[in-house]
VEXZAZA-376175 format. One line per field, with one value per residue (C-alpha): x, y negated, z negated. Coordinates in nm, 4 decimals. Layout:
# residues N
c1 c(X,...)
c2 c(Y,...)
c3 c(Z,...)
***
This chain:
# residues 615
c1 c(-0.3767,-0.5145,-0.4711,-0.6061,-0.5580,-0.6608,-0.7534,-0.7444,-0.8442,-0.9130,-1.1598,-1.4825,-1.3600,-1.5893,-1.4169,-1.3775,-1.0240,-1.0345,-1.1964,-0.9261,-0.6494,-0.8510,-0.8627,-0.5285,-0.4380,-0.7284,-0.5144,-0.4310,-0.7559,-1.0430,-1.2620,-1.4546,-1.3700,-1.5431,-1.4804,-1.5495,-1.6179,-1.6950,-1.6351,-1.2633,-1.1798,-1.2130,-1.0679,-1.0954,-1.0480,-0.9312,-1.0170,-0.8312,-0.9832,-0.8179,-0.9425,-1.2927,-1.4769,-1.7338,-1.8755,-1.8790,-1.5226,-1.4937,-1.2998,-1.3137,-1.4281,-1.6116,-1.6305,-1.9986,-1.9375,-1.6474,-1.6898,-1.3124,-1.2327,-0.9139,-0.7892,-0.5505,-0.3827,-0.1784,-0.2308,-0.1382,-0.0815,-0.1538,-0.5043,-0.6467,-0.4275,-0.4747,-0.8520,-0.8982,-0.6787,-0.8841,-1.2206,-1.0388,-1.0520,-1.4616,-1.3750,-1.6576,-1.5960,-1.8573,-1.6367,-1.3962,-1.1425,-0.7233,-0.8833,-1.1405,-0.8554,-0.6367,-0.9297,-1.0102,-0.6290,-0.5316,-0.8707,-0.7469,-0.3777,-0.3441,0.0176,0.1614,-0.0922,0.2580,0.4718,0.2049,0.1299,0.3390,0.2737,0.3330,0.0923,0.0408,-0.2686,-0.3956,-0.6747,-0.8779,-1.0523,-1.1777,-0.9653,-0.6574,-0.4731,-0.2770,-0.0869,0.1991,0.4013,0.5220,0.8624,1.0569,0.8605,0.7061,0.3696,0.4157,0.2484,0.3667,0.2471,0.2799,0.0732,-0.0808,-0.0708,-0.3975,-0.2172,-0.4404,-0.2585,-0.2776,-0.1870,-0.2064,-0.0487,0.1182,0.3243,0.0831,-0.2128,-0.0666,0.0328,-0.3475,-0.4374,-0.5413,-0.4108,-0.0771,0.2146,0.5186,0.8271,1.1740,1.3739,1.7260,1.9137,1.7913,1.9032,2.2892,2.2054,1.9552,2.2251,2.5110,2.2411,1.9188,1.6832,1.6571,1.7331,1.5554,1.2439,1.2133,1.1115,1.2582,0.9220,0.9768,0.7953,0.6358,0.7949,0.7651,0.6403,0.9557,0.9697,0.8781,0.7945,0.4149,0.2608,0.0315,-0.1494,-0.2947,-0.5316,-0.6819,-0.8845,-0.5885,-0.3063,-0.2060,0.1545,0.2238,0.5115,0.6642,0.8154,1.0072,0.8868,1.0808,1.4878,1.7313,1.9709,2.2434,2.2216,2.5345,2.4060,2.5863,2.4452,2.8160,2.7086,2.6044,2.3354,2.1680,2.1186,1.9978,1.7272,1.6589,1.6249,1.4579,1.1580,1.0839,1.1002,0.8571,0.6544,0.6338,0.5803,0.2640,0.1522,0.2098,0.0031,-0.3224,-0.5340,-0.9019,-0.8105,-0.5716,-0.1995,0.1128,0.4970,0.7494,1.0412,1.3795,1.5640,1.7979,1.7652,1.5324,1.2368,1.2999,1.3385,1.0057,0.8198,0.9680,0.7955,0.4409,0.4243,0.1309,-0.0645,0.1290,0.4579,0.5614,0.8826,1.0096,1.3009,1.3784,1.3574,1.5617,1.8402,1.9537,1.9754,2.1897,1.9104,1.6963,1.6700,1.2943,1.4652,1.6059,1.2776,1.1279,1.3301,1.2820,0.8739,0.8977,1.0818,0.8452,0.5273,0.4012,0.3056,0.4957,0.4059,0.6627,0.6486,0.9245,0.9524,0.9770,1.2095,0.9521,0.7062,0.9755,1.0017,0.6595,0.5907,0.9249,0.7157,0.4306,0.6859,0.8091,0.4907,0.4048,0.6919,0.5950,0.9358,1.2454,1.3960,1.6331,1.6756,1.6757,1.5163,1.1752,1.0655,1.0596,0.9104,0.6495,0.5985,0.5862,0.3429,0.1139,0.1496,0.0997,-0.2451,-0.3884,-0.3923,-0.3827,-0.4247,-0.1264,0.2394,0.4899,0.8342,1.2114,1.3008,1.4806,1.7175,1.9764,1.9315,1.9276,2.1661,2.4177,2.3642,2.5166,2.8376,2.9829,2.9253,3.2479,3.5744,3.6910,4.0173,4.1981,4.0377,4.1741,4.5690,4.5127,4.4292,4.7636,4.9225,5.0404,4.7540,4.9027,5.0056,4.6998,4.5665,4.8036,4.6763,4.3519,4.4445,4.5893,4.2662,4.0749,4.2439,4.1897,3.8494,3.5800,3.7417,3.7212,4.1136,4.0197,3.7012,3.9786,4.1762,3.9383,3.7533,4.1508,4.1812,3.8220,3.7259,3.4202,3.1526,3.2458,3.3467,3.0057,2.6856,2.4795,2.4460,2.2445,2.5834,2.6252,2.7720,3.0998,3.0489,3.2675,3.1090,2.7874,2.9692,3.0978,2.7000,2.5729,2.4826,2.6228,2.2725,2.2958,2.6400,2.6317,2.3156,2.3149,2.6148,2.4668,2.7203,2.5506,2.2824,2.4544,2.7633,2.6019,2.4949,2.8811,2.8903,2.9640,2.9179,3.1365,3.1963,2.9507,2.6877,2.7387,2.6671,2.3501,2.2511,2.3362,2.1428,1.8558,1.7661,1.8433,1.8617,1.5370,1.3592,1.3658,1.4859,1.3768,1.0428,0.9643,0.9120,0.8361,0.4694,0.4912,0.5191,0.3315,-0.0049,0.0139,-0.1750,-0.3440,-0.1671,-0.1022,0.3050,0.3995,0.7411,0.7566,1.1563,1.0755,0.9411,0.9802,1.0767,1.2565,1.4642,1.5023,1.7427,1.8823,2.0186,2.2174,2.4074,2.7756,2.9621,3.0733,2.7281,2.6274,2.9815,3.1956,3.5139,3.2954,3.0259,2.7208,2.3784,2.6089,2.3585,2.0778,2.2041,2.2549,1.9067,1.7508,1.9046,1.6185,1.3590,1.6195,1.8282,2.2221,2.1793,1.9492,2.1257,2.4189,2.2837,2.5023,2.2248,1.9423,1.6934,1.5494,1.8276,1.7847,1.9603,1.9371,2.3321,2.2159,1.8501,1.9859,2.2791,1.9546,1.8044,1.4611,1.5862,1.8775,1.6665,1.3575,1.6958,1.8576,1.5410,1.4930,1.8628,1.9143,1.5958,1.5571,1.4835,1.7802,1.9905,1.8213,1.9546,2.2701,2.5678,2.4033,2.7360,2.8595,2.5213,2.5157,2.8953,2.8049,2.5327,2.7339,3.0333,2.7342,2.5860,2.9524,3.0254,3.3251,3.1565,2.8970,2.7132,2.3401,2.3089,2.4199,2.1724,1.9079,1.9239,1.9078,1.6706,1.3944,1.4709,1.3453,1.0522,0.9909,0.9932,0.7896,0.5195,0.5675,0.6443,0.5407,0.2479,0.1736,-0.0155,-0.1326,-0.4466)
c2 c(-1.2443,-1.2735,-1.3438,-1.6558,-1.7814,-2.0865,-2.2409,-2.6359,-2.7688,-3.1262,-3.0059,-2.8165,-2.4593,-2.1904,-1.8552,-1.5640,-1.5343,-1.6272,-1.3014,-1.0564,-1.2675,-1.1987,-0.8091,-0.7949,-0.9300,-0.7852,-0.5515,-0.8429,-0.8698,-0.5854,-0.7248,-0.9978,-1.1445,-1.4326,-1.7516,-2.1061,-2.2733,-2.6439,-2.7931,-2.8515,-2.5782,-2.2304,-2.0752,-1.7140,-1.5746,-1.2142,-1.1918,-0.9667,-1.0348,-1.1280,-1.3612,-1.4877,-1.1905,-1.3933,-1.4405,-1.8167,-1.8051,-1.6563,-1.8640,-2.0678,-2.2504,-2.6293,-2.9175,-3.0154,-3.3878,-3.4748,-3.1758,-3.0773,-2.6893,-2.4953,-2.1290,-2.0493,-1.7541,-1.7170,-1.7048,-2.0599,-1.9773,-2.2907,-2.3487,-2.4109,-2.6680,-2.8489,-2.8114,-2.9436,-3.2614,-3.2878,-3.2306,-3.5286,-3.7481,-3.6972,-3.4284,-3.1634,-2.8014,-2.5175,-2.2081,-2.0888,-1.9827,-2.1515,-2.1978,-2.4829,-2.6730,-2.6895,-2.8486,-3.0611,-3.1518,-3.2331,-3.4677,-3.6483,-3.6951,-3.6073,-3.4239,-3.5025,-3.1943,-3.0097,-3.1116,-3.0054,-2.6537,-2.3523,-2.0554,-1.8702,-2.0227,-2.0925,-2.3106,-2.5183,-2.8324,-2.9607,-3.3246,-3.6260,-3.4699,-3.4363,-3.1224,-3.0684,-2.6950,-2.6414,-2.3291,-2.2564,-2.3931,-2.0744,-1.9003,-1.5973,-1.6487,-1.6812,-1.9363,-1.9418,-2.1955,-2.2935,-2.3311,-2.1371,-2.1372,-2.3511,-2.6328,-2.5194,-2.5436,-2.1681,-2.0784,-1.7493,-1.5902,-1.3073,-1.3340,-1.0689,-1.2941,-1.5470,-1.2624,-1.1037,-1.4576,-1.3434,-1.7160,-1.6877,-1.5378,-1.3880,-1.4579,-1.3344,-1.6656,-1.5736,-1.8058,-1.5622,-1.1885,-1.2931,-1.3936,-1.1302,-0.8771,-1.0312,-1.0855,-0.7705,-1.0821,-1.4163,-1.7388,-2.0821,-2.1741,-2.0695,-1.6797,-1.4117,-1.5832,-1.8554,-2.1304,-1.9887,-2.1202,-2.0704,-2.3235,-2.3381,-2.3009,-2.6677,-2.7615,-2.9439,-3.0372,-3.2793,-3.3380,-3.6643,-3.7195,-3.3584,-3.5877,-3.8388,-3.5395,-3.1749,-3.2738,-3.1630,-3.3651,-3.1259,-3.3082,-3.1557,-3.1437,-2.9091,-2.7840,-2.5472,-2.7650,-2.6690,-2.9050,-3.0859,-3.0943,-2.7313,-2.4849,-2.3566,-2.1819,-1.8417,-1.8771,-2.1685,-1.9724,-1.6655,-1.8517,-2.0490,-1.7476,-1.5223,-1.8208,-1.9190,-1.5635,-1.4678,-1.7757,-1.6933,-1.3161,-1.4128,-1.6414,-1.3579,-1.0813,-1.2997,-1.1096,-0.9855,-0.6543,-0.3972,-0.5067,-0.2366,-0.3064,-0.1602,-0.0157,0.0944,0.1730,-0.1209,-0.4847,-0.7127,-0.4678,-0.2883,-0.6812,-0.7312,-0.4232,-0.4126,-0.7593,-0.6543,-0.3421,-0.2608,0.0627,0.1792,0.1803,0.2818,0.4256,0.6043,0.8141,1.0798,1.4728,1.6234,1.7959,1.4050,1.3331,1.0394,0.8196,0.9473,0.6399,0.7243,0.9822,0.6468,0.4705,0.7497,0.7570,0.4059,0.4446,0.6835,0.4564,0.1457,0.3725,0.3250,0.5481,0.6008,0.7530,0.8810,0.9677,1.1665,1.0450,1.3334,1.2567,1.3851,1.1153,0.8676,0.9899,0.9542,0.6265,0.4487,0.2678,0.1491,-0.0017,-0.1731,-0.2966,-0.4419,-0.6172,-0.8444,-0.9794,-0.7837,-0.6787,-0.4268,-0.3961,-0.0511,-0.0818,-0.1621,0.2057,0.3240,0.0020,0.0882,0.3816,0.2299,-0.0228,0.2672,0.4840,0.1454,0.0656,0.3755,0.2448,-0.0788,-0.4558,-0.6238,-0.5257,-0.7384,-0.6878,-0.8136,-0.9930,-1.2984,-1.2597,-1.1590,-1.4860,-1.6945,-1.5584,-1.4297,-1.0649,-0.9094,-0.7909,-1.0285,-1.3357,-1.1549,-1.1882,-0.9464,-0.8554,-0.7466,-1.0698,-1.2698,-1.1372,-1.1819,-1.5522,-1.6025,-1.5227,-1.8688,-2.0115,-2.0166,-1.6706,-1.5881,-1.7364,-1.5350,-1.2159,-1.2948,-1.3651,-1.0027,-0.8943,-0.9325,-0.6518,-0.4023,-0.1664,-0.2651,-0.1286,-0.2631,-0.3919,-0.5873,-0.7773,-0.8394,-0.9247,-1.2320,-1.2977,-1.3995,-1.7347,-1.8640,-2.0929,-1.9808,-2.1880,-1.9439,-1.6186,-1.6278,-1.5707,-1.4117,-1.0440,-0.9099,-0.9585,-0.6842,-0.7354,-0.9852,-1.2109,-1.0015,-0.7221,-0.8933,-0.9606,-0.6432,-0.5019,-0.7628,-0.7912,-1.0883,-1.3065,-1.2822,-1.3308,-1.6482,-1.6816,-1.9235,-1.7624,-1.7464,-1.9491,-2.2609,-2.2406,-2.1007,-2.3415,-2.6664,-2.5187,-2.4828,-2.8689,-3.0202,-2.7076,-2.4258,-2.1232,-1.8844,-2.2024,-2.2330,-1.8422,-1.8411,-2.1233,-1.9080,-1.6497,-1.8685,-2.0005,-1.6761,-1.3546,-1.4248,-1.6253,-1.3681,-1.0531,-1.0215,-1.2049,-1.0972,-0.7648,-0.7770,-0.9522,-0.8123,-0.3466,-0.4660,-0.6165,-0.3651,-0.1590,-0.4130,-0.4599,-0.8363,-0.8301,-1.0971,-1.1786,-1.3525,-1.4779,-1.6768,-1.9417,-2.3131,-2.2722,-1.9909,-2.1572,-2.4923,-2.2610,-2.0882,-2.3582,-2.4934,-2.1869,-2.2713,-2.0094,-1.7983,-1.7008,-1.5693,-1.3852,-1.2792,-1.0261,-0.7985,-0.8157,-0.9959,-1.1894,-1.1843,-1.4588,-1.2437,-0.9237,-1.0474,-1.2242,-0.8669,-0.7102,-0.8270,-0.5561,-0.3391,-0.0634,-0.1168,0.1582,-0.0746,-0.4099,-0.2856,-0.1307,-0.2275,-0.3351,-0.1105,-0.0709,0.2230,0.3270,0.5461,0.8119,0.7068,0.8051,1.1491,1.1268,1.0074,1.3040,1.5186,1.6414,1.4537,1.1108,1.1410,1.2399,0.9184,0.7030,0.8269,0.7759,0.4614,0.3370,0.5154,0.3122,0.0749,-0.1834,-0.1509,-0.2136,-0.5492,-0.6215,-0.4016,-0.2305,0.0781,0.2638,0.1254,0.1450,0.5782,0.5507,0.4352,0.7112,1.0058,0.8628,0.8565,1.1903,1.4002,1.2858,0.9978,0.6592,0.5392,0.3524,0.3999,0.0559,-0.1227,0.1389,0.0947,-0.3119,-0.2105,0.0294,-0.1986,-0.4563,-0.2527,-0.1226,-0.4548,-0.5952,-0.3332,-0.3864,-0.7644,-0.9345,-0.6266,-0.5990,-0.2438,-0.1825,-0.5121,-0.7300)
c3 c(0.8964,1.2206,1.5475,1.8672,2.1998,2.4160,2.7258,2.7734,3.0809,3.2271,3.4098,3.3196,3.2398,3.3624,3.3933,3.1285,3.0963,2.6818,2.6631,2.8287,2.6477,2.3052,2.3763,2.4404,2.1043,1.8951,1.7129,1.5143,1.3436,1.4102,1.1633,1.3904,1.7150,1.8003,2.0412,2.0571,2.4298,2.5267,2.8755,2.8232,2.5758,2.5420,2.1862,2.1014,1.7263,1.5829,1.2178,0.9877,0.6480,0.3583,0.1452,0.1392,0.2870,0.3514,0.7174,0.7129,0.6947,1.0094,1.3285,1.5471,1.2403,1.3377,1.0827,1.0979,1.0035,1.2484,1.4959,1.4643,1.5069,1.3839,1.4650,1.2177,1.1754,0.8263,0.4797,0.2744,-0.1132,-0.2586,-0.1017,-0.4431,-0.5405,-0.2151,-0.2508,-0.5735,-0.4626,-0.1330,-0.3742,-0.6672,-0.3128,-0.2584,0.0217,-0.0065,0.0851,0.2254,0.1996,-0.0400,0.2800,0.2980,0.6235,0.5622,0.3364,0.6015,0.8568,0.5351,0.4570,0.8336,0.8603,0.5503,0.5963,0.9340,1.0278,0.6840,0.5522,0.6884,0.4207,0.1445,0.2440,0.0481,0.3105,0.6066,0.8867,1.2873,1.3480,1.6458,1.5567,1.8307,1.7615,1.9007,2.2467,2.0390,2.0112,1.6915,1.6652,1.3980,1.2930,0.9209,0.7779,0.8036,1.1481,0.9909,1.1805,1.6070,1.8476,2.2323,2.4829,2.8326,3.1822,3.4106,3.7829,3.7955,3.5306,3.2556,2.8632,2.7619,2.4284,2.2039,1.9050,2.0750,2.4142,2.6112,2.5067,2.7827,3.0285,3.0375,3.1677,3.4699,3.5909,3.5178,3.7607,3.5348,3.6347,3.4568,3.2862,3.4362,3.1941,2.8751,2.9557,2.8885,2.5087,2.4792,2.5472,2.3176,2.0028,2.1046,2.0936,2.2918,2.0789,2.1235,2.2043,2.5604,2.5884,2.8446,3.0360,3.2909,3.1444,2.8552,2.5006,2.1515,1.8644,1.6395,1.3094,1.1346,1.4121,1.5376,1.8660,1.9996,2.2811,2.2765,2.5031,2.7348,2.9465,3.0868,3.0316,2.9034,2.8659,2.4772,2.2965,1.9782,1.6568,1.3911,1.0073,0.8496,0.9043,0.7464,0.5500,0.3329,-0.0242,-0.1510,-0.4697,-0.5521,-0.8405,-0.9741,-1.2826,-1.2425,-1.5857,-1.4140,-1.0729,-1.2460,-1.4541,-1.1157,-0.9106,-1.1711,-1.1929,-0.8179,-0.7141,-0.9766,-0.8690,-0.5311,-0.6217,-0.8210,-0.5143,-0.2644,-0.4550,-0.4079,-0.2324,-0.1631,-0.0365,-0.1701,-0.1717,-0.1676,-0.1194,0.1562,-0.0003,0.1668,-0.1560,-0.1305,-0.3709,-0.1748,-0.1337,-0.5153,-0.6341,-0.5100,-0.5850,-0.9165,-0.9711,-0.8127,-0.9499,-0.6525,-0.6647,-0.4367,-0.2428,0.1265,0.2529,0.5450,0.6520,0.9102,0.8939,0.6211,0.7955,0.8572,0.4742,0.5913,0.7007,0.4350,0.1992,0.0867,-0.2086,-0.3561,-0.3012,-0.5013,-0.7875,-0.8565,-0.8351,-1.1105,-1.3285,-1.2736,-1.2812,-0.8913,-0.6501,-0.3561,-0.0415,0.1836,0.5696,0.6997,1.0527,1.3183,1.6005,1.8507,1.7200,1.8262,2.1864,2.2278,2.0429,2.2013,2.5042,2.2619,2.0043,2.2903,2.4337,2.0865,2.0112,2.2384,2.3370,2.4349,2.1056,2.0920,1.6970,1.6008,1.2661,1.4842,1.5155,1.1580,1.0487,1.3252,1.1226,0.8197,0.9421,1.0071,0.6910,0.4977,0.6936,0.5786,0.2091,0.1973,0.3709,0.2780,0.1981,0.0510,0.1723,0.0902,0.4143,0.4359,0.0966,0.2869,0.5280,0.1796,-0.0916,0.1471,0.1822,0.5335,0.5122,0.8155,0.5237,0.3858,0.5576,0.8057,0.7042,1.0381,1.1785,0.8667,0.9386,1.3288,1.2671,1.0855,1.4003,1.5957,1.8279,2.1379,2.0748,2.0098,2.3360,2.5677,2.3494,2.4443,2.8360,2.8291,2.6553,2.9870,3.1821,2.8944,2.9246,2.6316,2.2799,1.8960,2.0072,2.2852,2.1013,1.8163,2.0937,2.2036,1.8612,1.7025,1.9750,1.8860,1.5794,1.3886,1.5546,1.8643,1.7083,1.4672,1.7101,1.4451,1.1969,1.5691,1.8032,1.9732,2.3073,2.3801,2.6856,2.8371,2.8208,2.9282,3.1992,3.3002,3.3251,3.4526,3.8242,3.9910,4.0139,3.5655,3.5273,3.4259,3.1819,2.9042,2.6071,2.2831,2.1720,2.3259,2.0803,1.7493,1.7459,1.6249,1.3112,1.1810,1.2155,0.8501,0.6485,0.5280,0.7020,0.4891,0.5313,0.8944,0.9101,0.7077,0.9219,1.2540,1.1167,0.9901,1.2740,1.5323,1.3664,1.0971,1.3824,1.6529,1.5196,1.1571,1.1258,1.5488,1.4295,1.0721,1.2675,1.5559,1.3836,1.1072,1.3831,1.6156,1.3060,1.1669,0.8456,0.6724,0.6133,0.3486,0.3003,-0.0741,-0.0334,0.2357,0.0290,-0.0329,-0.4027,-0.3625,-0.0559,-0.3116,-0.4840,-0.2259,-0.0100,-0.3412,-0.4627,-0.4228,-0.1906,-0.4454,-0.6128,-0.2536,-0.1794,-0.4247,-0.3394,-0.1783,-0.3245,-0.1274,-0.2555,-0.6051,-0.8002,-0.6402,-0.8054,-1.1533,-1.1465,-1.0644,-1.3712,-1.5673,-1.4013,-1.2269,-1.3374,-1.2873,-0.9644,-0.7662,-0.8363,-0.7489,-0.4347,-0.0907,0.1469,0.2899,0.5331,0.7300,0.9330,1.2157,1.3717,1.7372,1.8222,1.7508,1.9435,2.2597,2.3031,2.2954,2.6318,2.5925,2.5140,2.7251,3.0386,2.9867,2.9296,3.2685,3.4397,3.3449,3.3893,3.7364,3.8917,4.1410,3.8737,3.6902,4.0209,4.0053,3.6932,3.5891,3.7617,3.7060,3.7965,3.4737,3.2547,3.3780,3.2908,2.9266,2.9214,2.9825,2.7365,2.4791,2.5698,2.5877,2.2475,2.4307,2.2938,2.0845,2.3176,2.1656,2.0500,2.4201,2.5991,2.4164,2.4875,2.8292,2.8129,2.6079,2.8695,3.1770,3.0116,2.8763,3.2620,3.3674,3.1242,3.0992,3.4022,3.6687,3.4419,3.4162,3.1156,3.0873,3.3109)
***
């Protein structure tokens, strides 16, 4: 896994601005950093190696027959198979790198290359004056793009990579903090950055001519799509599960370098590490006297039974307080998800020992796992109520103060195209409202980008699709690259896979929830390497204790000086936001969740878009 960023001009390029935006994203591969310059282009290259140790597979790597160059940052599984068809077609090869067969494949067959690679990948091609950049089918691996104030088409794997162009002005995009604070992460491709966008998943980009014009023009290869052709026996999705996972398992584990699993002590990652059986395993958890959060006992039971080593950190809160800012510069984006710092953490421990980790995200996403799939049953009897009734409720809803009534209250008069926004939701539009100040009021709702995937599916489809293309986009995979980069480490994620996804999107509703019990045709597939505790497991992560961290003096006093500033006037009704802070800190509310989505927003701005910290 690695890292690049770009500078295409029209006109002869002479300044050194490749080289700040490759330092600022060199955490991404410390193993050689190298750059690529003609009069129009300018390409820098972070190298973490993987496979093919060898120097000549170092990038910006340059096709000597045609003169085409790639920067590629990924890994693509079934680079072998792809090279012996490009070889069976008289295509000759001069390293042994995934790297050199996707040059090869795209010279061949041009964009259609796409639809043949098995992988996670973000990769730009520059030939004949022809840009060609494309992102993965399911957005593990992150490309951004957009201009800077002298017109030049800057592009990098990481958001900060733009930002240290020492060309381009940040400015806030005013539409995006009203999602961002319903969902803890904005949705779509345009970022919190005025102007600066993200490839999305599937998609490609072209740029056909840099001499006549930089304008790019994006297609779409690849979608989310729910099958009709239904798997409704539970045998036939078991063997079907049981062999792509293992497939893709056996694909992931490739590597040059040493390879461990993450494991929280729930299904996904013991599903997977119980398949690699690594060297070694990494888990996390938090200081003892908060058993609660402690998952990494569980994780350590089930290494004894499979034979790995596990090595457990107990997080300290104090490392915490004084890591907070730095999580938050490296994520890259504002991202208020919680489960960011231990994985941070975990990132770290795992680096010591190993290259690559294979972890368990994305089953939820595919076989149905979080627990909003399942029917909320006060919801369920409030529907039943008349409509119109319902509406009036939901009129007197608006004088009440924020409580789980009210939000019951306005969720009961909505259809579930509006009431679904994704597993992240935490804020109603109301209550964005209420924070807001009046210049942010009215954002762009969540709701204008999630509704269109309930159109012609079921309601559990339509939420996996919600999720699919949010909560995994921007949430999940954002910070599975984002904590796992900022030390270096190569995070594969082996369920996010074309075969396994082949299954996935044809399991009938009922082999993904059934009664209460979620990923059901995922469970029963385990059973074959899995004792009856783990398969039975109710979802797990590393959870953290943050209600308890911010009633304490240290994080309550950086979160009040943060949310009584200047800055957050410009943003919030700080009144309100202080409010919130005391409720928390006396013991009144739980507000930890809503705080700390403001709180990773003003930090964010200050690093991002006043740039201290960065240029």
């Amino acid at each position: 896994m690695c890292g690049f960023t770009g500078i295409i001009s029209k006109k002869e390029y002479n300044d050194d601005s490749i080289r700040s935006m490759l330092d600022s994203i060199r955490h991404r591969g410390p193993d050689n950093l190298s750059f690529y310059e003609n009069e129009n282009l300018h390409l820098g290259f972070a190298r973490l190696q993987i496979i093919d140790l060898d120097p000549r597979s170092n990038q910006p790597m340059i096709d000597e027959e045609t003169g085409a160059v790639i920067v590629f940052n990924g890994e693509v599984y079934n680079y072998k198979e792809l090279r012996q068809d490009l070889q069976g077609n008289g295509v000759k090869f001069k390293t042994t790198s995934d790297t050199e067969v996707i040059l090869k494949g795209y010279l061949k067959y041009g964009k259609s290359i796409l639809s043949k690679l098995r992988g996670m990948f973000a990769f730009a091609i520059f030939h004949k004056n022809k840009v060609f950049m494309a992102r993965d089918h399911f957005g593990i691996k992150p490309l951004y793009y957009g201009f800077n104030d002298k017109g030049e088409f800057i592009f990098g794997s990481e958001l900060k990579a733009l930002i240290s162009n020492k060309f381009f002005s940040p400015r806030l995009n005013n539409n995006s903090l009203f999602s961002y604070l319903e969902l803890q992460h904005v949705c779509g491709e345009d970022t919190m950055i005025d102007g600066v966008k993200r490839l999305k998943n599937g998609y490609y980009l072209e740029i056909s001519n840099i001499e006549e014009s930089l304008y790019p023009i994006t297609g779409e290869y690849f979608k989310f799509q729910m099958s009709n052709d239904k798997i409704t026996n539970l045998d036939d999705a078991i063997y079907m599960i049981r062999k792509a996972v293992h497939n893709s398992v056996e694909l992931h584990k490739n590597a040059d370098v040493k390879v461990g699993t993450f494991l929280s002590g729930g299904i996904d990652s013991s599903y997977i590490t119980a398949l690699t059986k690594p060297e070694m395993s990494f888990s996390v958890g938090f200081s003892e006297e908060e058993g609660k959060f402690d998952e990494s006992g569980l994780a350590k039971k089930l290494c004894e039974i499979l034979g790995v080593k596990l090595n457990r950190l107990i997080i300290d809160k104090n490392e915490v307080f004084e890591n907070l800012d730095d999580i938050i510069y490296h994520l890259d984006e504002p991202q208020a998800n919680l489960s960011s710092i231990p994985l941070y953490f975990l990132s770290k421990l795992a680096r010591e020992n190993a290259t690559v980790v294979l972890s368990g995200e994305g089953a939820d996403e595919f076989f149905g796992g979080y627990e909003l799939y399942r029917e909320d049953s006060a919801i369920e009897k409030y529907l039943k109520l008349p409509k119109n009734l319902r509406k009036g409720l939901k009129g007197v809803s608006k004088i009440l103060p924020s409580s789980g009534i009210k939000r019951r209250m306005e969720k009961g008069a909505l259809e579930p195209k509006d009431l679904f926004v994704g597993e992240a939701n935490i804020s109603s539009p109301s209550e964005v409202r209420d924070i807001l100040s009046n210049r942010y009021k009215n954002g762009t709702d969540a709701r204008q980008f999630t509704s269109k995937f309930f159109k012609n599916v079921d309601e559990l489809s339509g939420k996996q699709l919600v999720d699919l293309n949010s909560f995994m986009q921007y949430d999940i995979l954002l910070k599975g690259d984002r904590m796992s980069m900022a030390h270096s480490l190569e995070l594969r994620v082996p369920f996010l896979d074309l075969e396994v996804w082949s299954v996935a999107r044809r399991l009938s509703s009922d082999l993904k929830v059934r009664g209460n019990i979620t990923k059901y045709a995922l469970r029963e597939a385990a059973k074959e390497v899995l004792p009856e505790e783990w398969y039975k497991r109710p979802k797990k992560g590393f959870p953290v204790p943050f209600r308890d961290f911010l009633r304490e003096d240290n994080f309550y006093n950086k979160f009040y000086e943060v949310l009584s500033s200047e800055l957050c006037d410009d943003f919030f009704d700080r009144s309100v936001v202080l409010d919130m802070l005391k409720e928390h800190k006396d013991g009144v509310k739980r507000n930890h969740r809503r705080l700390y989505s403001y709180y990773v927003f003003l930090v964010w701005y200050d690093l991002y878009i006043n740039r201290r910290g960065i240029c």
